[in-house]
KENU-111645 format. One line per 8 residues: number of its first residue (from 1); their letters; for each residue y negated, x, z negated of N, C-alpha, C, O. Coordinates in Angstrom, 1 decimal. Layout:
<recs>
NUM> A> Y,X,Z,Y,X,Z,Y,X,Z,Y,X,Z ~ ...
</recs>
This chain:
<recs>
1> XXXXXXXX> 54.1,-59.9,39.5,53.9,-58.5,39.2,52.9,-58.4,38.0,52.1,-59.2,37.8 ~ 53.2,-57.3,37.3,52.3,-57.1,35.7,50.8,-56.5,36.8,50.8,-55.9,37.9 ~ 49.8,-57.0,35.9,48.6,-56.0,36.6,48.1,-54.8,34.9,48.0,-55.0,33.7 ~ 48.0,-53.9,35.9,47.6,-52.8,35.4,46.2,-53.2,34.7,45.3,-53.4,35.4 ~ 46.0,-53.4,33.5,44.9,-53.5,33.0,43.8,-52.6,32.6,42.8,-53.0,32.0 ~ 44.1,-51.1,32.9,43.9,-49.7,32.4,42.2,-49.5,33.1,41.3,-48.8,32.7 ~ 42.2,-50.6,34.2,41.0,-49.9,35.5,40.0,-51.9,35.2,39.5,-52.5,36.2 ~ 39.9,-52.6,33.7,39.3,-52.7,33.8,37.9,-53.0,33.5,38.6,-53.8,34.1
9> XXXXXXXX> 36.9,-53.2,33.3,35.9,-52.8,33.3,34.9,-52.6,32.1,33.9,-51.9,31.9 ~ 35.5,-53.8,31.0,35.2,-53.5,29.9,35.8,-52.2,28.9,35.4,-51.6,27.9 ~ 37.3,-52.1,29.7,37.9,-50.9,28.6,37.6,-49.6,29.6,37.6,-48.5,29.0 ~ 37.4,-49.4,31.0,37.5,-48.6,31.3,35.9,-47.8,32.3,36.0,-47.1,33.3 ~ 34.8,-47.9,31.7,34.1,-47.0,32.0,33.1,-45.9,32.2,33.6,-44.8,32.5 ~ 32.0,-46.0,32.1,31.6,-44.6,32.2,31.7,-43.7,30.6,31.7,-42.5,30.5 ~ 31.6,-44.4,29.7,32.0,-43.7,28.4,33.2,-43.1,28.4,33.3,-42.0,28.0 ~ 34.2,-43.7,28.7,35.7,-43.3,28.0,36.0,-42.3,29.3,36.6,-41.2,29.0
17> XXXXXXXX> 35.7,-42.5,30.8,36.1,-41.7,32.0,35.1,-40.3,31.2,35.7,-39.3,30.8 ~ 33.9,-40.4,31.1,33.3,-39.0,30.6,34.2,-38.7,29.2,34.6,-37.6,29.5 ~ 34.5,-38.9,28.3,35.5,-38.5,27.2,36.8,-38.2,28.0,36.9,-37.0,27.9 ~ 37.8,-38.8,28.8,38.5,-37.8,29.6,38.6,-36.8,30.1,39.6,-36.1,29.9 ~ 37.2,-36.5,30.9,36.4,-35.4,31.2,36.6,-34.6,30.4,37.3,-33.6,30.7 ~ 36.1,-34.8,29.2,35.4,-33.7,28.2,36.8,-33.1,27.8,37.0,-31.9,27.8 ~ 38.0,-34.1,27.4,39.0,-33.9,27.0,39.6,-33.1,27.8,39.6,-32.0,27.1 ~ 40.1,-33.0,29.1,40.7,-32.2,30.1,39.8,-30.9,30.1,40.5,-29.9,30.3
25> XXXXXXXX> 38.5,-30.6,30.1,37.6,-29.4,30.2,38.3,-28.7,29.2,38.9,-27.6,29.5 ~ 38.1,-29.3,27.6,38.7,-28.4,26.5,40.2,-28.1,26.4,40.6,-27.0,26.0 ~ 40.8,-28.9,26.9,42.3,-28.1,27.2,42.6,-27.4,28.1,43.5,-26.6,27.8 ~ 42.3,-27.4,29.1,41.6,-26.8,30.1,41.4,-24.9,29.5,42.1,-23.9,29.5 ~ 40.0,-25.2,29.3,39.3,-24.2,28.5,40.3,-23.4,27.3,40.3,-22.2,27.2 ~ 41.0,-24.1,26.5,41.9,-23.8,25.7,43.6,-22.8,26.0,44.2,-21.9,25.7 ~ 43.5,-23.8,26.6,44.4,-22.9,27.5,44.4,-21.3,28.2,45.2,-20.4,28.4 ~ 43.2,-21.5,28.5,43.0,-20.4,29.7,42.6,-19.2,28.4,42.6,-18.0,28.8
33> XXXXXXXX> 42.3,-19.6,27.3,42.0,-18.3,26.2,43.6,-18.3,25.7,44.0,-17.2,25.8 ~ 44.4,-19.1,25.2,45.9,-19.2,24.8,46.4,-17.8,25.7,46.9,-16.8,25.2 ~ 46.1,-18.1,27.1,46.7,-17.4,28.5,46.4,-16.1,28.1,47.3,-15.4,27.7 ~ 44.9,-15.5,27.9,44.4,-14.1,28.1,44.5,-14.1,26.9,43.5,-13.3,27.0 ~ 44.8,-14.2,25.4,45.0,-13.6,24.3,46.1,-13.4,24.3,46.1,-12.4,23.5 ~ 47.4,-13.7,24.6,48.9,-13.8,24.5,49.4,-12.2,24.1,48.8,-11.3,24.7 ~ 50.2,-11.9,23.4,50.7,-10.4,23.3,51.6,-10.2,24.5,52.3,-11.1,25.0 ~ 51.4,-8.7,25.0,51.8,-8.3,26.1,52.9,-7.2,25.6,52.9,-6.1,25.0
41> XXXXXXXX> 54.2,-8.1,26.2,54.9,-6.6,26.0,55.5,-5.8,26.9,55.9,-6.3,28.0 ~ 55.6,-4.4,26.7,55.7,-3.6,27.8,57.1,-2.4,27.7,57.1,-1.3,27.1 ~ 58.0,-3.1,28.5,59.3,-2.7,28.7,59.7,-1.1,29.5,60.2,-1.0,30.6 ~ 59.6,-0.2,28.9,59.5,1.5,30.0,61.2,1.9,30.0,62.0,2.1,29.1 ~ 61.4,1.8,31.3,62.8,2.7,31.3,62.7,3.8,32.2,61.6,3.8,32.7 ~ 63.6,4.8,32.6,62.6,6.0,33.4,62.9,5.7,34.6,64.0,5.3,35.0 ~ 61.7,5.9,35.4,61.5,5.4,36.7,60.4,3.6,36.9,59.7,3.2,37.8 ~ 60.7,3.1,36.0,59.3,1.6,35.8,59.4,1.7,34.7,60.0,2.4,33.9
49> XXXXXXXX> 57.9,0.5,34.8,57.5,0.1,33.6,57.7,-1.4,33.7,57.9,-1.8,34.9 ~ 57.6,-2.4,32.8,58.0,-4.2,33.1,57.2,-4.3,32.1,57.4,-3.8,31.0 ~ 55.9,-5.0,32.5,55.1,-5.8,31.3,55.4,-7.4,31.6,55.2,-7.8,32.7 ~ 55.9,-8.2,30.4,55.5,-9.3,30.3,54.3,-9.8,29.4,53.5,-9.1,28.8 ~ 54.3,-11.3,29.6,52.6,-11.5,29.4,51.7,-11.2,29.7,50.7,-11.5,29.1 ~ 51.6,-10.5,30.9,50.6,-10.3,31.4,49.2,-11.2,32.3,49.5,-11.8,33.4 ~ 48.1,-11.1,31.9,47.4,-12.6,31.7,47.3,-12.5,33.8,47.3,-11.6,34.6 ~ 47.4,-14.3,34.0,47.2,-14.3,35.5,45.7,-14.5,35.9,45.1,-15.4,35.4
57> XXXXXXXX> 45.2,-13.9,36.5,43.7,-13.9,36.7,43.4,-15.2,37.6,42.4,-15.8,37.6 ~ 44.2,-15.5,38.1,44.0,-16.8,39.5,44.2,-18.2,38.6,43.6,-19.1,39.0 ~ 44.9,-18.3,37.6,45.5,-19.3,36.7,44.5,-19.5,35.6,44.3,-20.7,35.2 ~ 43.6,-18.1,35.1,42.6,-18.2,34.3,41.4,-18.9,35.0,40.9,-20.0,34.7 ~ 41.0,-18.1,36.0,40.2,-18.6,37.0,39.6,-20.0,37.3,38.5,-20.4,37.1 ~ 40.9,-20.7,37.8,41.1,-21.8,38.2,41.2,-23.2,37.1,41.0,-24.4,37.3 ~ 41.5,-22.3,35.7,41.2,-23.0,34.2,39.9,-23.8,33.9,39.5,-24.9,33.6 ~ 39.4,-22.0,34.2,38.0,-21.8,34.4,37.0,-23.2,34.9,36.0,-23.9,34.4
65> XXXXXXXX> 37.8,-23.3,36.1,36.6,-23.5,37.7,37.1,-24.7,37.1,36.2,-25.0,36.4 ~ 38.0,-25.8,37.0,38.4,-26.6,36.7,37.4,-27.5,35.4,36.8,-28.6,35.3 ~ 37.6,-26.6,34.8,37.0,-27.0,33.2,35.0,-27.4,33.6,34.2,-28.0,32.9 ~ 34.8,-26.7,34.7,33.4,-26.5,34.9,32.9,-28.1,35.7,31.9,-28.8,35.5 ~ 34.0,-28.2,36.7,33.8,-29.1,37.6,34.2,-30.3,36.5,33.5,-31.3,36.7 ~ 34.8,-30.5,35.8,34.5,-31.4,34.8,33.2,-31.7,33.9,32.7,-32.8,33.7 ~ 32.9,-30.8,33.5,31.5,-30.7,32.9,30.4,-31.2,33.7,29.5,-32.0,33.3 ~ 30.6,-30.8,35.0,29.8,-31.3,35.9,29.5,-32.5,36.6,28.4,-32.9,37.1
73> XXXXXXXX> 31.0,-33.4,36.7,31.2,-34.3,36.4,30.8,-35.5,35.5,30.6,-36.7,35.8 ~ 30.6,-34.8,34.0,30.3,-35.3,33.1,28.8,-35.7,33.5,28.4,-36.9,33.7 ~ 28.3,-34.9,33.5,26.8,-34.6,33.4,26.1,-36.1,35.1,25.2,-37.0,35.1 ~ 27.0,-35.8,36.1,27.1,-36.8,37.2,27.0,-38.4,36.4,26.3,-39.4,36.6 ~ 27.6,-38.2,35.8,28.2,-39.4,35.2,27.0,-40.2,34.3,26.6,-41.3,34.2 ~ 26.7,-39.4,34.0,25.5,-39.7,32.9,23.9,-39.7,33.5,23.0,-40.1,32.9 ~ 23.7,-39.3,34.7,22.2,-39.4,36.0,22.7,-40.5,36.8,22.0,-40.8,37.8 ~ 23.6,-41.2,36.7,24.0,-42.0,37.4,23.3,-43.6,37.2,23.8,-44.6,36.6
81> XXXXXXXX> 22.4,-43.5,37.6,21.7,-45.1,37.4,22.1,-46.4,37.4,21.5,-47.4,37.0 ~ 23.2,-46.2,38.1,23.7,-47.8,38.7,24.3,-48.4,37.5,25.1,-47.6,37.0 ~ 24.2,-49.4,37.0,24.7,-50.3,36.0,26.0,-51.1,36.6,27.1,-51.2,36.0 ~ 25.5,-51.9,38.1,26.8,-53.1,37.9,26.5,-52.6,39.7,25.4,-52.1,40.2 ~ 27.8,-52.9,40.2,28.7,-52.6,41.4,29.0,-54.3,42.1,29.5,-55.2,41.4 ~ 28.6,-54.3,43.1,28.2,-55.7,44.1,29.6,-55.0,44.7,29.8,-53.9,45.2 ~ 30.3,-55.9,44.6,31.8,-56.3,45.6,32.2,-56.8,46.7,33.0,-56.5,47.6 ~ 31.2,-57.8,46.5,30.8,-58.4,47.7,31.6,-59.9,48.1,31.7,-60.6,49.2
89> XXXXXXXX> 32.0,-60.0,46.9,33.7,-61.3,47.1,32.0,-62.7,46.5,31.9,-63.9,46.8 ~ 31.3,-62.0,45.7,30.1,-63.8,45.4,28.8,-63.5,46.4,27.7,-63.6,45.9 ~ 29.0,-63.3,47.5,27.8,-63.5,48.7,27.6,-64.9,49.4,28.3,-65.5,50.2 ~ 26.7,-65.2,49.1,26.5,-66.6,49.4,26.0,-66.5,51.1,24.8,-66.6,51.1 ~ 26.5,-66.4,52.1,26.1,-66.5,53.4,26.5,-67.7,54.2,27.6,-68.3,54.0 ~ 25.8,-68.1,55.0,26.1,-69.5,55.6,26.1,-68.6,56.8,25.5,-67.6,57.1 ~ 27.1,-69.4,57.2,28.0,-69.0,58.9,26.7,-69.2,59.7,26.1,-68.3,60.2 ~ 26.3,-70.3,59.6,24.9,-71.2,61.0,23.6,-70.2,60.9,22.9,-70.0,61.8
97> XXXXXXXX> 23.5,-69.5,59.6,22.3,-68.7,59.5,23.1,-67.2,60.5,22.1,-66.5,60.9 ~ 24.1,-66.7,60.9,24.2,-65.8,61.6,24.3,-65.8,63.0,25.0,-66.5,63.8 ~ 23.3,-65.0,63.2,22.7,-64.8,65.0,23.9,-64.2,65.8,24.4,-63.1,65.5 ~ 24.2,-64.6,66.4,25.3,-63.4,67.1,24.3,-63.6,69.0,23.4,-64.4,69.3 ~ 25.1,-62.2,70.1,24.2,-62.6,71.4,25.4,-61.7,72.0,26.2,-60.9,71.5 ~ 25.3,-62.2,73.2,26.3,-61.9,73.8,25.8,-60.6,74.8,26.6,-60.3,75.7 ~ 24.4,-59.6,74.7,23.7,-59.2,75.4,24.1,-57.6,74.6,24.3,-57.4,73.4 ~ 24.2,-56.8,75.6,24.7,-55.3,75.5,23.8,-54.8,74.7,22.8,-55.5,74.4
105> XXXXXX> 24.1,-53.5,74.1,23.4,-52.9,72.9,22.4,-51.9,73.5,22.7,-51.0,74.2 ~ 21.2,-52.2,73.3,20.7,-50.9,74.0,20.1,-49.2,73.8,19.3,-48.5,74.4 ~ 21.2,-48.9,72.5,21.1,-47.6,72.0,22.0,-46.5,72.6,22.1,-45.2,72.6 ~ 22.8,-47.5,73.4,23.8,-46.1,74.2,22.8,-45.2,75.0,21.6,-45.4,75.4 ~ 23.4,-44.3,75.3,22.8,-43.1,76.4,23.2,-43.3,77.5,24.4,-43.5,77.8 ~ 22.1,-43.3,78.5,22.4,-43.7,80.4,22.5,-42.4,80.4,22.8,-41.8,81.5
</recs>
């Protein structure tokens, strides 16, 4: 099987995932002004009226909310202290150093 090389660690991360970020905010953000500037045209025959273009508030919104939770994201990304990520696959544990007991636990509730 090919492996996905996309996830790893020298090409992929906290620089370029926050540049994703930023990327998706501004198109995002771009978008949602494309949406509410659009020309609106408005169709009258007697008895209705038909406007097309007309901007979606839930669509803007959600542009909106989207683009923010990215940002905020970003910003996570960057207070984030941790440098390197323990896996746990190079733990050096010897079997003989682990205690086991064969004696009930005594935190349950009587």
């Amino acid at each position: 099987m090919y492996k996905l090389e996309l996830m790893n660690r020298s090409t992929f991360n906290r620089k370029t995932f926050s540049l994703l970020l930023l990327i998706a905010s501004l198109a995002s953000l771009g978008y949602a002004i494309y949406r509410s500037t659009d020309r609106r045209v408005t169709i009258s025959v007697p008895g209705s009226d038909t406007v097309y273009g007309e901007p979606q508030h839930g669509l803007l919104l959600g542009m909106c909310i989207f683009a923010g939770i990215c940002l905020l994201g970003i910003v996570l990304l960057f207070r984030d202290n941790v440098t390197e990520v323990n896996t746990g696959t190079n733990l050096d544990v010897n079997r003989d150093q682990l205690k086991t007991s064969s004696r009930t636990a005594t935190n349950y509730p009587k």
